[in-house]
TORKOL-4160 file (C-alpha; in steps of 0.2 Angstrom, whole numbers, padded with zeros to 4 digits, m for minus):
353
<pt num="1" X="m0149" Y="0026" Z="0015"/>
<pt num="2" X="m0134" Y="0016" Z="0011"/>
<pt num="3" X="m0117" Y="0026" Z="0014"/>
<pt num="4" X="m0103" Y="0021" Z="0003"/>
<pt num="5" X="m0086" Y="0024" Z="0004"/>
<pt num="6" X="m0079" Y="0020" Z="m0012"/>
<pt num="7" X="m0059" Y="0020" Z="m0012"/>
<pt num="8" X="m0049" Y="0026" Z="m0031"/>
<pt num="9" X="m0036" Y="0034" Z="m0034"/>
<pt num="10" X="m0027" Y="0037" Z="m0050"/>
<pt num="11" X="m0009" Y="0032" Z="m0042"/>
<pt num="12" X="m0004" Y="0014" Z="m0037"/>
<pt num="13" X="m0003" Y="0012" Z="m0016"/>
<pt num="14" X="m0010" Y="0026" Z="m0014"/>
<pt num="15" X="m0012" Y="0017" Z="0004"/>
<pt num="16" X="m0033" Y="0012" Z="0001"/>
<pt num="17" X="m0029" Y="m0004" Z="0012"/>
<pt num="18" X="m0024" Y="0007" Z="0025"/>
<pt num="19" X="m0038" Y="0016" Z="0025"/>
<pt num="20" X="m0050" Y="0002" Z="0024"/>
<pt num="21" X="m0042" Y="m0003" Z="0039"/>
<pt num="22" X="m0045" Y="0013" Z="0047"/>
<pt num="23" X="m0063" Y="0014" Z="0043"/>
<pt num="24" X="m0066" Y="m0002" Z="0048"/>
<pt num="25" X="m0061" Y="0001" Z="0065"/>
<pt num="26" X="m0069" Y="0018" Z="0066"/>
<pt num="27" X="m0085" Y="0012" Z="0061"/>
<pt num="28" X="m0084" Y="m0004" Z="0075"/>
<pt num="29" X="m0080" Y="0011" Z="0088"/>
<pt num="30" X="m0096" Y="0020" Z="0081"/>
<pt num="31" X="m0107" Y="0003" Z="0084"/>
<pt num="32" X="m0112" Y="0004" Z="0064"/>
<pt num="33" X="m0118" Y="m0009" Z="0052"/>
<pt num="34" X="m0105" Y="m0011" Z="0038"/>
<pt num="35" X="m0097" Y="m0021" Z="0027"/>
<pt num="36" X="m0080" Y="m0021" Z="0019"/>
<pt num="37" X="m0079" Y="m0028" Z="m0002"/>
<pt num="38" X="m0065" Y="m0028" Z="m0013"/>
<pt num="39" X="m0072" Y="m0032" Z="m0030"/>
<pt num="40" X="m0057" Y="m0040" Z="m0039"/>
<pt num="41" X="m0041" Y="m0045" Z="m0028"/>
<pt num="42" X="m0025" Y="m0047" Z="m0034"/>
<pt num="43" X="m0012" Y="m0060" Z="m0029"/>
<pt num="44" X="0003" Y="m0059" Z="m0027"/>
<pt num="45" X="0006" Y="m0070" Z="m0044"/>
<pt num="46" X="m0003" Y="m0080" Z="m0057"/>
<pt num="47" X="0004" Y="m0095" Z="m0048"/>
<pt num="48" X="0001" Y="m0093" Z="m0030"/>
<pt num="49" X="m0019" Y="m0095" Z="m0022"/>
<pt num="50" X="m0030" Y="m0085" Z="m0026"/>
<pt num="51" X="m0031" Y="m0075" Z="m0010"/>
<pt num="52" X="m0025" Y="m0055" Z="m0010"/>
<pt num="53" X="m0013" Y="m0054" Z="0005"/>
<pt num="54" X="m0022" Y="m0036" Z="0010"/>
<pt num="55" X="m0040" Y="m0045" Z="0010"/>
<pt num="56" X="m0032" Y="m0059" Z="0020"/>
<pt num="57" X="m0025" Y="m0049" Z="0032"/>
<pt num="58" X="m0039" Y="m0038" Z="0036"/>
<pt num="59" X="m0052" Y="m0054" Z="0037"/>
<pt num="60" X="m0038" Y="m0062" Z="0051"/>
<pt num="61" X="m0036" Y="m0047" Z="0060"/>
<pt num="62" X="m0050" Y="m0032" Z="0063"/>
<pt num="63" X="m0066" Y="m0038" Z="0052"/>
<pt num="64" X="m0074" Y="m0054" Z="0057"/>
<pt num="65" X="m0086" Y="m0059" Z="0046"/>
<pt num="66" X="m0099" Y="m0073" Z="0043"/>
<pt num="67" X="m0098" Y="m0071" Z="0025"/>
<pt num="68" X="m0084" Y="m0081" Z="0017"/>
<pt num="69" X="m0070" Y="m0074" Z="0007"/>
<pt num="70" X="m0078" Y="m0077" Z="m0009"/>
<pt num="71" X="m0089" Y="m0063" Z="m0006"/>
<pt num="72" X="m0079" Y="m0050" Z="0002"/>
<pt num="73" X="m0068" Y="m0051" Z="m0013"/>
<pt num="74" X="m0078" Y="m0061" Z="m0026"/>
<pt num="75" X="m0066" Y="m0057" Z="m0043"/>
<pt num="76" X="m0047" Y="m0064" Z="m0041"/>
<pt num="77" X="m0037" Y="m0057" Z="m0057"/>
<pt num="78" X="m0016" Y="m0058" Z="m0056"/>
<pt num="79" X="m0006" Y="m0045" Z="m0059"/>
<pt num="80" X="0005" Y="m0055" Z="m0071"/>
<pt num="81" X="m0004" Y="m0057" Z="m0090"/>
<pt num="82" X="m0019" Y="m0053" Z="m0085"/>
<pt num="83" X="m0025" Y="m0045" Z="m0102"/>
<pt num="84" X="m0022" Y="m0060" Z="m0109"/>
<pt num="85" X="m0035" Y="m0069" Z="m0097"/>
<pt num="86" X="m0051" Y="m0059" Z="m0097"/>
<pt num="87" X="m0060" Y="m0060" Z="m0112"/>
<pt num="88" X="m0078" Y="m0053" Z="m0117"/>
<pt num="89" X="m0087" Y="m0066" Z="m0110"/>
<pt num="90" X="m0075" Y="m0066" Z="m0095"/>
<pt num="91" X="m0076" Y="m0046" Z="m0091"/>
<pt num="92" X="m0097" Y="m0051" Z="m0091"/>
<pt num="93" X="m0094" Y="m0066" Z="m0079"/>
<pt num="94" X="m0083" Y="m0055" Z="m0067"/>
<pt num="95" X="m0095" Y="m0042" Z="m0067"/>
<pt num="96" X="m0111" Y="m0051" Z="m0063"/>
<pt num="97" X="m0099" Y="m0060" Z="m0047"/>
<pt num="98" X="m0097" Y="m0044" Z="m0043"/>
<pt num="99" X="m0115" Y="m0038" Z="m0043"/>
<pt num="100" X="m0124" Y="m0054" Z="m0036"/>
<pt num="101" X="m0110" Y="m0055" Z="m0020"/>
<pt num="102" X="m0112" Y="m0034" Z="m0019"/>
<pt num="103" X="m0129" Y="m0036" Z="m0015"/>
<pt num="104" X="m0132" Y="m0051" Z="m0006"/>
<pt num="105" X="m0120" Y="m0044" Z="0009"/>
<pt num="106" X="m0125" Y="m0026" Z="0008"/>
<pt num="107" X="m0142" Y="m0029" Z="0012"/>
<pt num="108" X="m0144" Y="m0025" Z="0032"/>
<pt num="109" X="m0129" Y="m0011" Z="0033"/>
<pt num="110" X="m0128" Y="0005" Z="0033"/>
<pt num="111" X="m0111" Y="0007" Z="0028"/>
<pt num="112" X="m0099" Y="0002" Z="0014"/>
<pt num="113" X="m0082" Y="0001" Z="0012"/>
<pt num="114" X="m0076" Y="m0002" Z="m0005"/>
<pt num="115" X="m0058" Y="m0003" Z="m0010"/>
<pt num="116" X="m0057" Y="m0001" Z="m0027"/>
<pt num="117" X="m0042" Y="m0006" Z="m0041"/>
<pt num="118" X="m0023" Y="m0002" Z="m0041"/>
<pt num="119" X="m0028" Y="0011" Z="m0048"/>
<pt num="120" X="m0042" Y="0019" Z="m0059"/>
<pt num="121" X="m0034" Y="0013" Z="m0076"/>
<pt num="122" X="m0030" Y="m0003" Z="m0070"/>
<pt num="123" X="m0044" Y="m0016" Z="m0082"/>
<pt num="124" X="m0051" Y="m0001" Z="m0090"/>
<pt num="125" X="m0048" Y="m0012" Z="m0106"/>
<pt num="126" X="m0057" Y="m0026" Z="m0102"/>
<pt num="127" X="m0071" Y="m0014" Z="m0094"/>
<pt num="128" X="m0069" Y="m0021" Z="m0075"/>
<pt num="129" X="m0061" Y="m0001" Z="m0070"/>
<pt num="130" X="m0068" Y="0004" Z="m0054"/>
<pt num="131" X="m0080" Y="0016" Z="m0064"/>
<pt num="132" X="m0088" Y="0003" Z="m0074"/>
<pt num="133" X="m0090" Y="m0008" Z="m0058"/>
<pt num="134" X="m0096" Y="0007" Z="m0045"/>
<pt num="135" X="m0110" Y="0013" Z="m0061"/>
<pt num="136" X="m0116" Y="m0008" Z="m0060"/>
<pt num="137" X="m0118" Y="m0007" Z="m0042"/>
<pt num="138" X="m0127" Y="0011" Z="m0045"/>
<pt num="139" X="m0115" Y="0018" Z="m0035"/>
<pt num="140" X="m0114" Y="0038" Z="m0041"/>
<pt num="141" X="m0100" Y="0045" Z="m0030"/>
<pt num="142" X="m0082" Y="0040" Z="m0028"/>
<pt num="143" X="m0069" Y="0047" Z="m0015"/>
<pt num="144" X="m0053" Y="0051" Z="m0025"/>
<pt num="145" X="m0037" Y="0046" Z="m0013"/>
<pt num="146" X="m0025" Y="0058" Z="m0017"/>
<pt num="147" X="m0006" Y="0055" Z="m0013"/>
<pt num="148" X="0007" Y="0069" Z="m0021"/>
<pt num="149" X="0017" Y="0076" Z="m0010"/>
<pt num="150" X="0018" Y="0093" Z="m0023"/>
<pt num="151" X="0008" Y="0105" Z="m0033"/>
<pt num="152" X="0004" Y="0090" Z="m0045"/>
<pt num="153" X="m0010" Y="0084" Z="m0035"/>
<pt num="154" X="m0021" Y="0100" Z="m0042"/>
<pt num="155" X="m0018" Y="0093" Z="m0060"/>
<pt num="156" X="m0023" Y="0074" Z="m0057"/>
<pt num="157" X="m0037" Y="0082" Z="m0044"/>
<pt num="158" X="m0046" Y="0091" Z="m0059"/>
<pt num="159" X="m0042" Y="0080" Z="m0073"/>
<pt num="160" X="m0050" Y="0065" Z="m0059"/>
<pt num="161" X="m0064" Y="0076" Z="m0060"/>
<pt num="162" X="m0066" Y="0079" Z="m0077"/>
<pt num="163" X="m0065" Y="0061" Z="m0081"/>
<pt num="164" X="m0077" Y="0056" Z="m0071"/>
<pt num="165" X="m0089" Y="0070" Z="m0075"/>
<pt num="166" X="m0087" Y="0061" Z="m0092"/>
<pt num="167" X="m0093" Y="0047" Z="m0087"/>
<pt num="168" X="m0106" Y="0053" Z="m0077"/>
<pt num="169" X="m0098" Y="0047" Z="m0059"/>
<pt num="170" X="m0094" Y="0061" Z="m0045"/>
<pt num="171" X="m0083" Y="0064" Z="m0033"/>
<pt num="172" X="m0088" Y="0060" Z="m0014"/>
<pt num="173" X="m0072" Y="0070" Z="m0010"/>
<pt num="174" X="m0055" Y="0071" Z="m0007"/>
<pt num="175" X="m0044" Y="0060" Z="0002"/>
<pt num="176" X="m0024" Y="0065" Z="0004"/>
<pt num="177" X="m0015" Y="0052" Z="0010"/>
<pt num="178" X="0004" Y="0049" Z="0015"/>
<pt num="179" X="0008" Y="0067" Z="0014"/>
<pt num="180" X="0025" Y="0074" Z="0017"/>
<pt num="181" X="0024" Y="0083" Z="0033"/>
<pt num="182" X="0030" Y="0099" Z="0026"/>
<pt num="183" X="0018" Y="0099" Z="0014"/>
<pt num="184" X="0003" Y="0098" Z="0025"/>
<pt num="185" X="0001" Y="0116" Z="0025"/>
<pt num="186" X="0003" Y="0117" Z="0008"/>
<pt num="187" X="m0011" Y="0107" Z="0005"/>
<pt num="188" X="m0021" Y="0115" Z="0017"/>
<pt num="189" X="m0017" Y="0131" Z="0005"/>
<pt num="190" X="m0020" Y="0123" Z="m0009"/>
<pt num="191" X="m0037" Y="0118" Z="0000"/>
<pt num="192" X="m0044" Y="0134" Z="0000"/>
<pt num="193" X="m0038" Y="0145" Z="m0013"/>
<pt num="194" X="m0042" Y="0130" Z="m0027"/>
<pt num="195" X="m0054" Y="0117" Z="m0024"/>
<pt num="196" X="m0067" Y="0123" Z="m0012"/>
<pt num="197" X="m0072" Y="0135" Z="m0024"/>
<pt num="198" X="m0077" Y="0116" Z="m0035"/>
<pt num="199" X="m0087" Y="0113" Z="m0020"/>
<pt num="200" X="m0075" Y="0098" Z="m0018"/>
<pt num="201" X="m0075" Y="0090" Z="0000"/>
<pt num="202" X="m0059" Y="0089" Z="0007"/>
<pt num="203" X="m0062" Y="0074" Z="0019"/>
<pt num="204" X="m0045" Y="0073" Z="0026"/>
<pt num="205" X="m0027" Y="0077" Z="0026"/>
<pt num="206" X="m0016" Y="0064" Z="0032"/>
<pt num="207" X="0002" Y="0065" Z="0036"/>
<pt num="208" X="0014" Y="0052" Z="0030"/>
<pt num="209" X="0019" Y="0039" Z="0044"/>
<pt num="210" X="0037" Y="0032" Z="0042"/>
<pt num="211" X="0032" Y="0018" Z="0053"/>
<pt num="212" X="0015" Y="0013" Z="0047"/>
<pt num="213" X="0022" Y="0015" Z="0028"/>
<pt num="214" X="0039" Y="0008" Z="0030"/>
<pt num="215" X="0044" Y="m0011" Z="0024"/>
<pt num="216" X="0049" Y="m0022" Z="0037"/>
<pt num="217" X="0064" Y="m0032" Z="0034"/>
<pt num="218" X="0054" Y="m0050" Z="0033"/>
<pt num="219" X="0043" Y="m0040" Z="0019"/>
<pt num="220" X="0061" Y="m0035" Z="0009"/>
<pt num="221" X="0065" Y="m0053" Z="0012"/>
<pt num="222" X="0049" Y="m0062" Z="0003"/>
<pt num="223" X="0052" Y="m0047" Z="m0010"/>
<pt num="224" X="0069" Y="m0052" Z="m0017"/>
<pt num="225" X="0066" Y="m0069" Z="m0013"/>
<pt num="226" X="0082" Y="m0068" Z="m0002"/>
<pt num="227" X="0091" Y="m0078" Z="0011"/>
<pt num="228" X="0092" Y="m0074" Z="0030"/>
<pt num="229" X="0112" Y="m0080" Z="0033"/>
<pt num="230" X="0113" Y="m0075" Z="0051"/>
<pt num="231" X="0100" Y="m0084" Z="0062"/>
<pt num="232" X="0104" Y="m0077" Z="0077"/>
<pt num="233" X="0099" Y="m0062" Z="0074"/>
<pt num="234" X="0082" Y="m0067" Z="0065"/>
<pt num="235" X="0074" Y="m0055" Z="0077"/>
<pt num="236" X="0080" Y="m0040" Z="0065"/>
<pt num="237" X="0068" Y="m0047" Z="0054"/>
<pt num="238" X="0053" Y="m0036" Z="0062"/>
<pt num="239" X="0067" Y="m0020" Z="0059"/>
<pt num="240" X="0059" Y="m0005" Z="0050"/>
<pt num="241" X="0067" Y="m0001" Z="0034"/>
<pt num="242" X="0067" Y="0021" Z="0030"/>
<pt num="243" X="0077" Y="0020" Z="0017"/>
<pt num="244" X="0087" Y="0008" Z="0005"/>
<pt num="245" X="0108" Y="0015" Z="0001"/>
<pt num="246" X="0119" Y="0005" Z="m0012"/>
<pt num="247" X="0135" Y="0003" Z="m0010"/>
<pt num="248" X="0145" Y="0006" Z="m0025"/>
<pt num="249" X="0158" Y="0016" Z="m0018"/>
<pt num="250" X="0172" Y="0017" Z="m0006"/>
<pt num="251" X="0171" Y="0015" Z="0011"/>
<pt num="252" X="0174" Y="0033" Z="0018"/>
<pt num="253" X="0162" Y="0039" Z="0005"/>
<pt num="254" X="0150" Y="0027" Z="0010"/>
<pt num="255" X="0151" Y="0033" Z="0026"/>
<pt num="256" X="0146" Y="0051" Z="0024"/>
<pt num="257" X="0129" Y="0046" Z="0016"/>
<pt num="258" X="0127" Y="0031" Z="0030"/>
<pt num="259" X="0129" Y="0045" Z="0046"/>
<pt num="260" X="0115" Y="0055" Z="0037"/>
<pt num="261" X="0101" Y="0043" Z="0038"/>
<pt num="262" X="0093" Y="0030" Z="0048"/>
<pt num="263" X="0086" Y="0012" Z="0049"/>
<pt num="264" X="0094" Y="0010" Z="0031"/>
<pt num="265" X="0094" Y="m0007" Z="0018"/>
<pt num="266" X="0112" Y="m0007" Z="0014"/>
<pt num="267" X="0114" Y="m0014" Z="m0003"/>
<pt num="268" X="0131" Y="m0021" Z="m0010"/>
<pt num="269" X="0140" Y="m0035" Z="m0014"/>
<pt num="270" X="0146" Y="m0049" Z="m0004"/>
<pt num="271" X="0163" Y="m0047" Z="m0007"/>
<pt num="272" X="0163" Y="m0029" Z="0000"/>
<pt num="273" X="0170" Y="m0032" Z="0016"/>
<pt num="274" X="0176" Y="m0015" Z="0019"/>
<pt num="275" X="0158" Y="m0008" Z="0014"/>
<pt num="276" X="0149" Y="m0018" Z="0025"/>
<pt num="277" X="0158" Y="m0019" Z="0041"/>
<pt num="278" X="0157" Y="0001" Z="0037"/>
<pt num="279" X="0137" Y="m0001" Z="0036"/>
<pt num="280" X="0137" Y="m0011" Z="0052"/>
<pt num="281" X="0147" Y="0003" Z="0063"/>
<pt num="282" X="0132" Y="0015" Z="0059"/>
<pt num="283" X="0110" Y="0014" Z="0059"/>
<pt num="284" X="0105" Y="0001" Z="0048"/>
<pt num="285" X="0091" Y="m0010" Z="0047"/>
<pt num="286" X="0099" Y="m0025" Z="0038"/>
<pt num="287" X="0111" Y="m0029" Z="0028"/>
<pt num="288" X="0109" Y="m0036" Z="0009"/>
<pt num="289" X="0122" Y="m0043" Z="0000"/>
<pt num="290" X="0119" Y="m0044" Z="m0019"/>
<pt num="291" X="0123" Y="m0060" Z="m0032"/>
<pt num="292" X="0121" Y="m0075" Z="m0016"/>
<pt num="293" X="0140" Y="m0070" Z="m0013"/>
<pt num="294" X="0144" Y="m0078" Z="0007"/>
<pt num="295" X="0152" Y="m0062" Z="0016"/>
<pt num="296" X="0168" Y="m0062" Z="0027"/>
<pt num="297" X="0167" Y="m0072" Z="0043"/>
<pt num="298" X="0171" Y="m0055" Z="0052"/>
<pt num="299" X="0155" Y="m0048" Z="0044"/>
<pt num="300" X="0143" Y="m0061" Z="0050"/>
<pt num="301" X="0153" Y="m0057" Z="0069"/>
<pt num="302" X="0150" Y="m0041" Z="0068"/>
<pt num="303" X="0130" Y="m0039" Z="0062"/>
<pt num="304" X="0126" Y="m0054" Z="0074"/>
<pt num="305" X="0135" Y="m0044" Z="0091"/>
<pt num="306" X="0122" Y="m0027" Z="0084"/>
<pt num="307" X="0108" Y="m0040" Z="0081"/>
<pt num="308" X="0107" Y="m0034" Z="0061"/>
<pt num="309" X="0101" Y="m0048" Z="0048"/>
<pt num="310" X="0111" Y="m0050" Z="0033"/>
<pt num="311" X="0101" Y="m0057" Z="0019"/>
<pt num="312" X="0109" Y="m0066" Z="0004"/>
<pt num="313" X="0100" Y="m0059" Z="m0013"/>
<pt num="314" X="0099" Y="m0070" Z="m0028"/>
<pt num="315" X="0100" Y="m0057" Z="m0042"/>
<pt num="316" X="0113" Y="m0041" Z="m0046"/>
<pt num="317" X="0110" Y="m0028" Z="m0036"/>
<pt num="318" X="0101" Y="m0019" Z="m0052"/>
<pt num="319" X="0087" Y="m0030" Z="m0050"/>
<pt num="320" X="0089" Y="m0032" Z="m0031"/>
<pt num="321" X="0083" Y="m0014" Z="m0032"/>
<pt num="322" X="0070" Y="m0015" Z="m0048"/>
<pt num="323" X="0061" Y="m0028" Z="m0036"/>
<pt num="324" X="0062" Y="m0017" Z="m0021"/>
<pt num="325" X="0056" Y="m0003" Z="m0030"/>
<pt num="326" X="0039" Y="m0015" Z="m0033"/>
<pt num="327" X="0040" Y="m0016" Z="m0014"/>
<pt num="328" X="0022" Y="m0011" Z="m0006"/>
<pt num="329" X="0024" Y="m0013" Z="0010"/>
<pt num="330" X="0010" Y="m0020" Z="0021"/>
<pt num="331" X="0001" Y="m0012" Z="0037"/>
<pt num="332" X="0006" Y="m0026" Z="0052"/>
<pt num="333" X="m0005" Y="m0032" Z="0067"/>
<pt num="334" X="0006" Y="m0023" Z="0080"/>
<pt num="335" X="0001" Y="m0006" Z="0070"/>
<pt num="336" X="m0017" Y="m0007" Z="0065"/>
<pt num="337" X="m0022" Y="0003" Z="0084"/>
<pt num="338" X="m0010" Y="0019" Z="0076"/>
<pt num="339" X="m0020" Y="0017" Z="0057"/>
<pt num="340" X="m0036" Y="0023" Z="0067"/>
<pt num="341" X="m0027" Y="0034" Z="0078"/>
<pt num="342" X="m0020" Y="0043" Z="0062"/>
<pt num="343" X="m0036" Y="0044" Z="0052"/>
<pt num="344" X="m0047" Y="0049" Z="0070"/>
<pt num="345" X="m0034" Y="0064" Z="0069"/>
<pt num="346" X="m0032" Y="0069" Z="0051"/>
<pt num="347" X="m0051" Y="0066" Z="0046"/>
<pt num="348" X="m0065" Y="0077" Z="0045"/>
<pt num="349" X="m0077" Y="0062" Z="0052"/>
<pt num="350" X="m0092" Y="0076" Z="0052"/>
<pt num="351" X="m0091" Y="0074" Z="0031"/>
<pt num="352" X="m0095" Y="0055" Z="0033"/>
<pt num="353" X="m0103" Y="0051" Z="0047"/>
């Protein structure tokens, strides 16, 4: 029989690539059959190819196939407009792709690893959800990927539950994903004194990894659709990014929120000299200077002596930040051995193995 893991979650990145990429790998160490399908990738815009970056990157890196892409992720549907695309007639088309490449690679496996939509609203209007597509394949059992860091998780746990009990789906079990670490024994709590009582499996608990879930600085860059200024310190580019600060204030203010983190975006404008050169003196990752305005010669000096980017951003630094907030950073080749040393840990492998 045909094991299926079926990735939801009612959240966007809720991290289901990341996981993909960790049972991909798990299931190569184990020596099992299996195969990895995304039903319906999304570019990155209506007006770039078709491919979904995560898809991409898991066929050029962990999962060789002889199947070509189309069939490991046979639907491609942009983010942009895309109610205004999909018709009737087109929801029937997408869904028989679906079905016809679903079957024709799942026939010799014994494992399946399915990463569903964004989320499980996403195309629920046009009837291409994750539940209409897992009830076409006759799949019966979802895992629900779980990502609050708080008490909330217990709501959209149950009300999970109940929908798909609606609609006659169940629930495989639980996955949390990117948890604070102090809430891990919170969640553990919350394990026993409410949801094994529903006969829930909890399959895993894991922790939230500022390197695997942080942006690098070349991903910020592609995301504002900024400039690099300062070539010689390109090699910053590959910098993790924990936290973004804007500048807005003055200097010895900025300071007192600068000394209290590390491997920051520093966000101001370009003709803050005194904010920036105040940046550079402590932990940051790069440097972004709003409205495309040059800095001070003495700024570009002093972030190419500590090796710091300084990237030029086209737009205010309201919507240098709206954009960033749309950010989802993506798991690189250098990190894919610490995804499967994370889930090895956090995972209760006896559930689905």
């Amino acid at each position: 029989m045909v094991e299926i893991f079926y990735l939801s979650s009612l959240r966007e990145h809720a991290g289901k690539s990341f996981l993909s990429i960790g049972f991909i790998q798990k299931l190569k160490k184990e020596r099992k059959k299996f195969v990895y399908f995304k039903p319906i990738g999304i570019p990155k815009s209506a007006f770039t190819n078709k491919a979904d970056p995560d898809v991409g990157f898991i066929l050029n890196t962990i999962y060789q196939t002889d199947f070509p892409y189309d069939y490991i992720s046979p639907v491609s549907i942009p983010d942009s407009y895309y109610v205004d695309l999909i018709n009737a007639d087109k929801k029937e088309e997408f869904m028989q792709k679906i079905k016809n490449t679903y079957d024709k690679i799942t026939k010799e496996v014994d494992y399946v690893i399915i990463e569903g939509n964004p989320s499980l609203r996403k195309f629920i209007r046009v009837g291409l959800d994750d539940v209409s597509i897992a009830k076409t394949l006759g799949i019966n059992e979802l895992i629900y990927v779980s990502t609050e860091s708080s008490d909330h998780c217990i709501d959209n746990i149950f009300f999970t539950k109940n929908y798909f009990e609606f609609r006659n789906i169940g629930i495989k079990g639980i996955l949390f994903n990117k948890i604070d670490y102090e809430y891990v024994a919170r969640i553990k709590e919350l394990t026993e004194d409410h949801i094994n009582r529903y006969d829930i499996p909890v399959l895993g608990i894991i922790e939230k990894s500022i390197e695997l879930f942080s942006p690098r600085v070349n991903e910020i860059v592609a995301q504002i659709g900024g400039e690099l200024i300062n070539e010689q310190a390109s090699s910053g580019l590959n910098n993790l990014v924990e936290t973004f600060l804007i500048g807005a204030m003055n200097a010895q203010s900025a300071l007192k929120y600068l000394r209290q983190i590390k491997r920051a975006a520093f966000i101001t404008g370009g003709d803050r000299t005194d904010l920036a050169m105040a940046a550079l003196a402590q932990d940051v990752s790069v440097l972004i200077l709003t409205g495309f305005i040059q800095p001070d010669i003495g700024v570009i000096t002093a972030a190419n002596a500590k090796g710091i980017p300084i990237i030029l951003s086209p737009s205010d630094t309201y919507t240098t930040m709206r954009n960033l907030e749309r950010l989802k950073p993506g798991i690189q080749e250098d990190e894919i051995e610490k995804v499967l040393e994370l889930m090895e840990k956090d995972m209760n492998w006896d559930l689905l193995l």
